[in-house]
C-alpha positions as CSV (number, residue, x, y, z in Angstrom):
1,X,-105.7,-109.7,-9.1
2,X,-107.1,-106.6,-6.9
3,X,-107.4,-103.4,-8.5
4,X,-107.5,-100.5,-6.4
5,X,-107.9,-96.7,-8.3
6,X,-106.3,-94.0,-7.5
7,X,-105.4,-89.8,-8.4
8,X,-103.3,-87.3,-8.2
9,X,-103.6,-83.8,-7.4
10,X,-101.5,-80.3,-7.3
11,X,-102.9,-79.0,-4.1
12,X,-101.8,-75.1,-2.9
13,X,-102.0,-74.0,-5.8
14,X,-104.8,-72.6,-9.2
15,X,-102.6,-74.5,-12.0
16,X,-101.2,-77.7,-12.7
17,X,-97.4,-78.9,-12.3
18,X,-97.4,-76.6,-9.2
19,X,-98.5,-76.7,-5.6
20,X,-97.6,-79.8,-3.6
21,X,-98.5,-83.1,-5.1
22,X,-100.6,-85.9,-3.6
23,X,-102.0,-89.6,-4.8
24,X,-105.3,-90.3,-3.4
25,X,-106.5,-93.9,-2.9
26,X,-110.5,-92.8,-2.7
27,X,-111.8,-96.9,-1.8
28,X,-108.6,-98.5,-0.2
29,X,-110.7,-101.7,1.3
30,X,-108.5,-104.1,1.2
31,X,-105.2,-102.5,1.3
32,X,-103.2,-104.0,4.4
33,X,-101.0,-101.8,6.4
34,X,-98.0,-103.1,4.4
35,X,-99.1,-102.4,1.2
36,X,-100.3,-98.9,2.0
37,X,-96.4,-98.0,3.2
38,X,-95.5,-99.8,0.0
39,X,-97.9,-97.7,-2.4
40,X,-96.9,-94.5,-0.3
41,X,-93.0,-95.1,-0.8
42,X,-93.8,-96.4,-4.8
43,X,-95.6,-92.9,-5.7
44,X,-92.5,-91.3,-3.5
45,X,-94.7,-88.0,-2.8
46,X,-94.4,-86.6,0.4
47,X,-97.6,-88.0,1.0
48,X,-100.1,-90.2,-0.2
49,X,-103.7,-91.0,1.5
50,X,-105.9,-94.2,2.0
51,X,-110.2,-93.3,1.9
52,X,-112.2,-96.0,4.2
53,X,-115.3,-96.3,6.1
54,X,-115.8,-94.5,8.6
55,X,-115.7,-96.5,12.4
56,X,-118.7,-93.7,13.3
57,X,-121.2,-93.4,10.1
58,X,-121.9,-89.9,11.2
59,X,-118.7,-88.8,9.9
60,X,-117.3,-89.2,6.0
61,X,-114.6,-91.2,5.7
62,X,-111.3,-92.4,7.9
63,X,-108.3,-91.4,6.1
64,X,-104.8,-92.4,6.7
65,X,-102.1,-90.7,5.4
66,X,-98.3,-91.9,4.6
67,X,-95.4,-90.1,4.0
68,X,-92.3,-92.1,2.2
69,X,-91.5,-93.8,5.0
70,X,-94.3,-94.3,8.1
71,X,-98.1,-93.3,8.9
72,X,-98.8,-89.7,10.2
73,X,-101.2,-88.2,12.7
74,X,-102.4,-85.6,10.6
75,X,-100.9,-83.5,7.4
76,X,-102.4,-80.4,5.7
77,X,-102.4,-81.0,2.0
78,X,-103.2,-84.8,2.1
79,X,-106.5,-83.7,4.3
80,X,-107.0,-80.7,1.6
81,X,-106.7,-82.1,-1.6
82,X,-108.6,-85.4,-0.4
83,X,-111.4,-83.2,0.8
84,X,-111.2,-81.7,-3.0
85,X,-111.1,-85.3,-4.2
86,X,-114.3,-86.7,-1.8
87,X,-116.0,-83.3,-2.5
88,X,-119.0,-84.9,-3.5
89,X,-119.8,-87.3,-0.3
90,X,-120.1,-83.4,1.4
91,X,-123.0,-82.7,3.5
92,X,-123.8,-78.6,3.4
93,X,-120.6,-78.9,1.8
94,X,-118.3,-80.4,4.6
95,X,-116.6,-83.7,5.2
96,X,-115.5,-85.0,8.6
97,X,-112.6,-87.2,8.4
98,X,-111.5,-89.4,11.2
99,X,-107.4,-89.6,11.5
100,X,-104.9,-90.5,13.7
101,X,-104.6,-86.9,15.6
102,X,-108.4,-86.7,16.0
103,X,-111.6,-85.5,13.8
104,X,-110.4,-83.2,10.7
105,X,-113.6,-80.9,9.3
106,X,-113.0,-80.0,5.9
107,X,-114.7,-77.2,4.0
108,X,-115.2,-77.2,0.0
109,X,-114.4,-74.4,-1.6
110,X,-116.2,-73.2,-4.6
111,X,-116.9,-70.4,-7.3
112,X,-120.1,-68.8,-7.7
113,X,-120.9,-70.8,-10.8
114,X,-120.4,-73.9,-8.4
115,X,-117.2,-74.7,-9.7
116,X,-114.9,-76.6,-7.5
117,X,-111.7,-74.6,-6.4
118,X,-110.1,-76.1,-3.2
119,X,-110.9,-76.7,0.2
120,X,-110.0,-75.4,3.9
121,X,-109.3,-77.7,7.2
122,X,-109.3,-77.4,10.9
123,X,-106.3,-78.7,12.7
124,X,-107.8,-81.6,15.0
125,X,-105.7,-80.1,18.3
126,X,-104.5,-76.6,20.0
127,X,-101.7,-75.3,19.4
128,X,-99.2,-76.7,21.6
129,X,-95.9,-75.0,21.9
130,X,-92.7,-76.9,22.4
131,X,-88.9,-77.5,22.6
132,X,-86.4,-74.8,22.3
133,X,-83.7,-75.4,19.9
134,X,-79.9,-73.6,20.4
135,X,-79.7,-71.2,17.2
136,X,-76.4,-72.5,16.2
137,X,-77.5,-76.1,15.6
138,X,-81.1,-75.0,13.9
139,X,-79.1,-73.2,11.3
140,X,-76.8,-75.8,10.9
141,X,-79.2,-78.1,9.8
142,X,-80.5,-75.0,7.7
143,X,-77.6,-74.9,6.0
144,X,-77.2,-71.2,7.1
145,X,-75.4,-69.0,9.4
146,X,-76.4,-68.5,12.9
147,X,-76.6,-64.9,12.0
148,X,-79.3,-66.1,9.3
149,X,-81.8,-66.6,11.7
150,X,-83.6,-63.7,13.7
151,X,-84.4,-63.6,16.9
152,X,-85.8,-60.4,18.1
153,X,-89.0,-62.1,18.6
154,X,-88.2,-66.1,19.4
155,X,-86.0,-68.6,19.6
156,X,-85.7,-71.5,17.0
157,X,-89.2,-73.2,18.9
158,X,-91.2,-76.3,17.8
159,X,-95.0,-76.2,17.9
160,X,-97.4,-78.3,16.9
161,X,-101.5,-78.8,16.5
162,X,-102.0,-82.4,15.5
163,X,-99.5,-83.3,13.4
164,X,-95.6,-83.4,14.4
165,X,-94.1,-80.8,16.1
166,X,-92.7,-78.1,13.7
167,X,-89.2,-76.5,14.5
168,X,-90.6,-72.8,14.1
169,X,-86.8,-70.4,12.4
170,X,-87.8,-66.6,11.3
171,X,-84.6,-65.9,9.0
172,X,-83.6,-63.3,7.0
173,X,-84.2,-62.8,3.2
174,X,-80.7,-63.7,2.2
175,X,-80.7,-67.0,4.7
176,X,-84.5,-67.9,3.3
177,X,-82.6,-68.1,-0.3
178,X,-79.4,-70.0,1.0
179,X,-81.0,-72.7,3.0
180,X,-80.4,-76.4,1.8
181,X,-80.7,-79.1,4.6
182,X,-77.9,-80.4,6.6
183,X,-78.6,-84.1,7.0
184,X,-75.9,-84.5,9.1
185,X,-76.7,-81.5,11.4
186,X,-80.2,-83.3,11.2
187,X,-79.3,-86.2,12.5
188,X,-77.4,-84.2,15.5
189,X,-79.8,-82.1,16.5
190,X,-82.3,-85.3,17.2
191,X,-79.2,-86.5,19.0
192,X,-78.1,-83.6,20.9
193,X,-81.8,-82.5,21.9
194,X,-83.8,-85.4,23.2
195,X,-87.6,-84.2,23.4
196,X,-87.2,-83.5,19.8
197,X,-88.6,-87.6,20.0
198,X,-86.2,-88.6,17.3
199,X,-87.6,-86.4,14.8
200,X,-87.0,-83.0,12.8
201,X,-88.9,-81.3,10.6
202,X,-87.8,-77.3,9.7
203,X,-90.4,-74.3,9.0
204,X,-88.4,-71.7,7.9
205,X,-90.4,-68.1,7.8
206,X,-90.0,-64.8,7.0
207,X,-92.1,-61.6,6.6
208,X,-93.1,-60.5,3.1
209,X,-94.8,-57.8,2.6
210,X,-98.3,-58.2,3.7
211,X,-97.7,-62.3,3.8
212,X,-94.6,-65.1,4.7
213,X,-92.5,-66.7,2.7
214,X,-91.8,-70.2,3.9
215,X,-89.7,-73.8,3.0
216,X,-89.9,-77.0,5.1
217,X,-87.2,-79.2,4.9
218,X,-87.8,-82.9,6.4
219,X,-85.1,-85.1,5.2
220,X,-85.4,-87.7,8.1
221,X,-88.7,-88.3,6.3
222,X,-87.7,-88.4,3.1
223,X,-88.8,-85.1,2.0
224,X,-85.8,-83.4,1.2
225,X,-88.1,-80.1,0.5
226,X,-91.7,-79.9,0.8
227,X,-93.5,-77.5,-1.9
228,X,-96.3,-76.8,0.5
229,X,-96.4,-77.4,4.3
230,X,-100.1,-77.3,5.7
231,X,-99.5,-78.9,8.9
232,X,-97.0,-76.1,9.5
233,X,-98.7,-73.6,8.1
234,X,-101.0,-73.9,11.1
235,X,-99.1,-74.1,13.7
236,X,-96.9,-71.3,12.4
237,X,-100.3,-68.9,12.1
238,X,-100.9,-70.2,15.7
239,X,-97.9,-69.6,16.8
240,X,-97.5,-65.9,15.2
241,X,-100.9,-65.1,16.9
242,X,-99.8,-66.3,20.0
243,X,-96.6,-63.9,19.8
244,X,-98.6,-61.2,18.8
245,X,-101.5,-61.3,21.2
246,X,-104.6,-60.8,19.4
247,X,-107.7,-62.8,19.3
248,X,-107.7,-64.0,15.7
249,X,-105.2,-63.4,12.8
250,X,-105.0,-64.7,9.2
251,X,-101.8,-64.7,6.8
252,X,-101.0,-66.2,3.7
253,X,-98.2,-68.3,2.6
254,X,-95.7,-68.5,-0.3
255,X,-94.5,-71.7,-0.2
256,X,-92.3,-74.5,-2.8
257,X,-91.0,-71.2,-4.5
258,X,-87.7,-72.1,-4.6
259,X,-88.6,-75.6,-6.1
260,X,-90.2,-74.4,-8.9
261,X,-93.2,-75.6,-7.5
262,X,-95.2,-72.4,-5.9
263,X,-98.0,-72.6,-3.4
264,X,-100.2,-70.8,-1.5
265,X,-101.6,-71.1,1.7
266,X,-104.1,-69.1,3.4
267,X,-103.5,-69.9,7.1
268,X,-105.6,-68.8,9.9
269,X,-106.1,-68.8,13.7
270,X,-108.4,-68.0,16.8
271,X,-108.3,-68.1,20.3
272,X,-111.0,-69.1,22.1
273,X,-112.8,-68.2,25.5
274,X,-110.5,-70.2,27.0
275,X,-107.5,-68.6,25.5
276,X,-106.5,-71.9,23.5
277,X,-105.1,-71.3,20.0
278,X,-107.0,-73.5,17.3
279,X,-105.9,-72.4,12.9
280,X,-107.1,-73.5,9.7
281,X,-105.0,-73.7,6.3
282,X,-106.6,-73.9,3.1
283,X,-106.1,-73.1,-1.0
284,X,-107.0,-74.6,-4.4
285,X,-106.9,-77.8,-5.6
286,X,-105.7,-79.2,-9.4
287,X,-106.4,-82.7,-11.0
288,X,-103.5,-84.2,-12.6
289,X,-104.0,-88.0,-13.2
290,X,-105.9,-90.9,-12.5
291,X,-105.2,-94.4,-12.7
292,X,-105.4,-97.8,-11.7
293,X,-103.0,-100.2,-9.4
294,X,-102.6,-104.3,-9.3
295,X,-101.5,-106.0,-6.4
């Protein structure tokens, strides 16, 4: 019998049984590709990583991360809560992980007392802004009405920075409380729109106050609503900077509101001498469990 540990954290968020949960394998050696999808669709989070060696020792660790239904690229609260997990393999108090989309520094965040709060990432890639998506069928699978979503400053628009692409929809207040996802509208728009790839996974944003409000639905994934969204939280930040013209910008993100779960996300960006668009996301960190599995 092979026993392989494991724990869980809230991550977004300063208090348990909020922010966006996570199960962290810290030493999967061992685990075959199977039985991480297995493990990753058993927990049924939106995500669930795998700790290894690293292939170059000069990095920490290579971590793989699965969602309910296939590896990803790159995710932001698998990559910040497992740098809160790994904290203590940090060097000056970062950890390099090698993934799918590239290399993935994470920060540690902590209190002046040394406590440990959180932790902050780089996205591995620019920004890279996509495909255009007709209004009418982004709010369909919003659940919303075409006049829900704004567009005095851009179209529905996927973007990405490592992770998959992002379908980008500023709405109104009233249309940010409506939205519940269409899975049939989903599965038209990856029809009707063909460099969508096959796949669709809906920011929605809006302006509050001095921050955003934000919910990502991914049902072709099997996340039907994600509590918090950090690999969109960077492209969005990206994006907005890239809208807006500046040379750096920072926002943060109310996220998982509506499912009684609330996060926040402090996203970031910053464009460099060569007028590329690179962000960050970070926030707090919770313990919840720990425990062991047989296989």
């Amino acid at each position: 019998m092979r026993r392989f540990a494991f724990l869980t954290l809230d991550v977004f968020t300063d208090r348990r049984f909020g922010g966006n949960q996570l199960a962290v394998f810290p030493d999967a050696r061992g685990l075959g590709d199977a039985e991480m999808q297995a493990l990753a669709n058993e927990f049924n989070l939106s995500e669930t990583t795998f700790v290894l060696p690293p292939d170059n020792p000069a990095n920490t660790a290579r971590v793989r991360i699965f969602n309910r239904t296939a590896e990803m690229d790159f995710a932001g609260h698998p990559n910040v809560g497992t740098g809160y997990a790994l904290a203590e393999r940090a060097v000056g108090g970062v950890l390099r992980f090698e993934e799918r989309a590239g290399l993935v520094e994470v920060r540690v965040e902590r209190d002046a007392a040394g406590r440990l709060l959180g932790a902050t990432i780089d996205a591995p890639q620019k920004l890279k802004i996509g495909t255009e998506v007709p209004v009418a069928l982004a709010a369909a699978c919003a659940g919303i009405p075409p006049e829900g979503v704004v567009t005095a400053r851009h179209l529905p628009v996927t973007a990405s920075d490592g992770g998959n692409p992002r379908l980008l929809l500023e709405v109104t207040e009233a249309a940010m409380a409506a939205a519940v996802p269409d899975l049939a509208a989903f599965h038209r728009a990856v029809a009707e729109v063909p460099a969508l790839g096959g796949w669709l996974s809906l920011y929605l944003y809006r302006r509050a106050g001095p921050g955003l409000r934000a919910r990502m639905f991914s049902p072709l994934s099997g996340t039907w609503e994600d509590a918090a969204t950090g690999s969109a939280a960077t492209p969005l930040a990206g994006f907005l900077l890239h809208l807006g013209g500046g040379e750096s910008g920072a926002w943060e993100i109310a996220q998982g509101v509506e499912m009684g779960r609330p996060s926040l996300l402090r996203a970031s960006a910053r464009r460099n001498a060569a007028g590329e668009i690179f962000a960050s996301v970070g926030g707090g960190c919770v313990p919840v469990l720990r425990g062991e599995v047989e296989l």
